[in-house]
N, C-alpha and C positions, 0 to 999 in steps of 0.2 A: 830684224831681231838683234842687230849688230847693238844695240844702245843699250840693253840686256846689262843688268851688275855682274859683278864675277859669281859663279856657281860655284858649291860647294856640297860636296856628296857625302853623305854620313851614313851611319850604320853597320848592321853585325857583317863579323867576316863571309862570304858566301852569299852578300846579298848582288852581286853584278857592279859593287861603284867602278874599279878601272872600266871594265867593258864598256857598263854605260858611258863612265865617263869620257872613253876615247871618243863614242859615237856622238854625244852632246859639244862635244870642241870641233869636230871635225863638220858637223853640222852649221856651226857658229863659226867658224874658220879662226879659233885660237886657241891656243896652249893646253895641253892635258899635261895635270902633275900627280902622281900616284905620291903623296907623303912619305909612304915607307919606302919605296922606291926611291924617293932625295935623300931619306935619310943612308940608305946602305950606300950609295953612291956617293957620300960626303964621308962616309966611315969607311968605305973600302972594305963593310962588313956585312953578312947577311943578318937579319934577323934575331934568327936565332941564336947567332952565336956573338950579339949584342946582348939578349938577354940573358945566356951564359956567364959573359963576364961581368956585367954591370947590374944583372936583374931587369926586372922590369920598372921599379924605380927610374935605375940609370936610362933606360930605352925612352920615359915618357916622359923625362926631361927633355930628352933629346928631339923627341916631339915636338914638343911645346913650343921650343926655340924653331924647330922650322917651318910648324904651321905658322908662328907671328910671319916669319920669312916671306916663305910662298903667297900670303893671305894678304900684303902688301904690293902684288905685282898684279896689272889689269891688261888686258880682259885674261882671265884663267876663266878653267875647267878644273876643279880640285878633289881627287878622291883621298877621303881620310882614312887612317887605319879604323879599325871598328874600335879601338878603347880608344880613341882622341878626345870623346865625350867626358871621359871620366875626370880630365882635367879643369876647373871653370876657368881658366884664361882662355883655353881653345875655344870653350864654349862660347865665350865673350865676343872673342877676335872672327870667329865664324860668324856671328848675327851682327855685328859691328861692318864687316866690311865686304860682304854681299848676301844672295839668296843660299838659304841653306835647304838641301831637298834631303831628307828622309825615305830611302831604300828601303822599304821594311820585305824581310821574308821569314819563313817560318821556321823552324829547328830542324824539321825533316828536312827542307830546302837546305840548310848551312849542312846536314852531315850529311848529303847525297855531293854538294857540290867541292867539300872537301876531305872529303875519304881517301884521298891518295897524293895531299895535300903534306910535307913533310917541312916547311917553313911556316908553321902557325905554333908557336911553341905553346903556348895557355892551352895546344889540344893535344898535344905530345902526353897523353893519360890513360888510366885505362875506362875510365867511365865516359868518352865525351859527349855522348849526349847529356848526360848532367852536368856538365861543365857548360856546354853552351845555354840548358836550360837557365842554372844560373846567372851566367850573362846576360841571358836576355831580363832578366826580372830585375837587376838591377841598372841595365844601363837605357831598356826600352824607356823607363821614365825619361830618362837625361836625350836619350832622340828628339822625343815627340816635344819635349820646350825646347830645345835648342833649333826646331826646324819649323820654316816657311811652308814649308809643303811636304806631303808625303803621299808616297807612291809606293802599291804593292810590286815586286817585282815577280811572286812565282807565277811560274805557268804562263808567262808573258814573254813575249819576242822580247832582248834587247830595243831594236827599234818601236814597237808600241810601245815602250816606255819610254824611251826619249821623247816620241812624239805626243805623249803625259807630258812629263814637264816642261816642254817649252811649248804646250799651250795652254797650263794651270799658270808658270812662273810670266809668260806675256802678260797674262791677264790681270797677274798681281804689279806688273810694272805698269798697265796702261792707264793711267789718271781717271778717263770715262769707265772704266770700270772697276776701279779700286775698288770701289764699298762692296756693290755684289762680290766680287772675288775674296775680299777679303773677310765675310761672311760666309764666303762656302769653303774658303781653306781652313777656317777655325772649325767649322762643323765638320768636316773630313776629318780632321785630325783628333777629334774629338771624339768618332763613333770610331774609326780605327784601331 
């Protein structure tokens, strides 16, 4: 599976991408980059308190410049913030230059797995399940075109779900089965 493109993990906060992501590199024996994680550690700043200063404008510029960054280096494991869709350059630079896999979970799932979660500022509110409802209605569209494949993650081991995508994303890299594959990830993505 070494000959695999770079992987690139999308979707809402709470959906498992570092987790999985650690377990899909470590499986493939290469590189795991958490985005927001390059990005505080190049600002010497967390989060939140980039979005403080600069908004979240200033945060997903700052994005933007280090998905092109990271999305340039091979073989990775890449997990994105969950707004990195909202950008189309990211969108671009992610179907441009490997497989993109779509984490989808549900609202219940993102507020059970971030309830005591105090570096997510868009949830620093008092409604957040409507906050994240709204998220998801506008950026589930921006997932599902922007990604190769998609995978539910609730109620699933981390591990059966790596072991989903590197044997949906083999089967869209292996030439004798391109076609079926790639007729049954459009349909997947399609009734999902």
């Amino acid at each position: 599976m070494q000959d695999l493109p770079n992987l690139f993990l999308i979707g809402p906060m709470g959906a498992g991408k570092s987790t999985i992501g650690r377990l899909l590199a470590a499986e493939l024996a290469r590189d795991f980059v958490d985005s927001d994680h390059a990005i505080q550690n190049r600002c010497g700043a967390d989060i939140p308190w980039i979005f403080d200063v600069e908004g979240e404008v200033g945060f997903r510029q700052r994005e933007v410049q280090m998905i092109d960054e990271l999305t340039r280096r091979s073989p990775i494991v890449l997990a994105t913030g969950g707004g990195a869709v909202l950008r189309e350059e990211n969108r671009r630079v992610l179907r441009e230059r490997g497989t993109v896999i779509y984490l989808m979970t549900t609202v219940e799932q993102q507020l059970k797995r971030t309830a005591k979660d105090r570096n997510r500022p868009l949830l620093q509110c008092e409604n957040r399940e409507q906050v994240l409802y709204d998220m998801y209605a506008k950026r589930d569209p921006l997932y599902r075109s922007t990604a190769d494949v998609s995978v539910r993650t609730d109620r699933r081991s981390p591990r059966a779900v790596v072991n989903e995508i590197l044997r949906r994303v083999q089967r869209l890299n292996d030439p004798l089965q391109m076609d079926g594959a790639v007729a049954e990830e459009k349909a997947k993505n399609t009734v999902n």
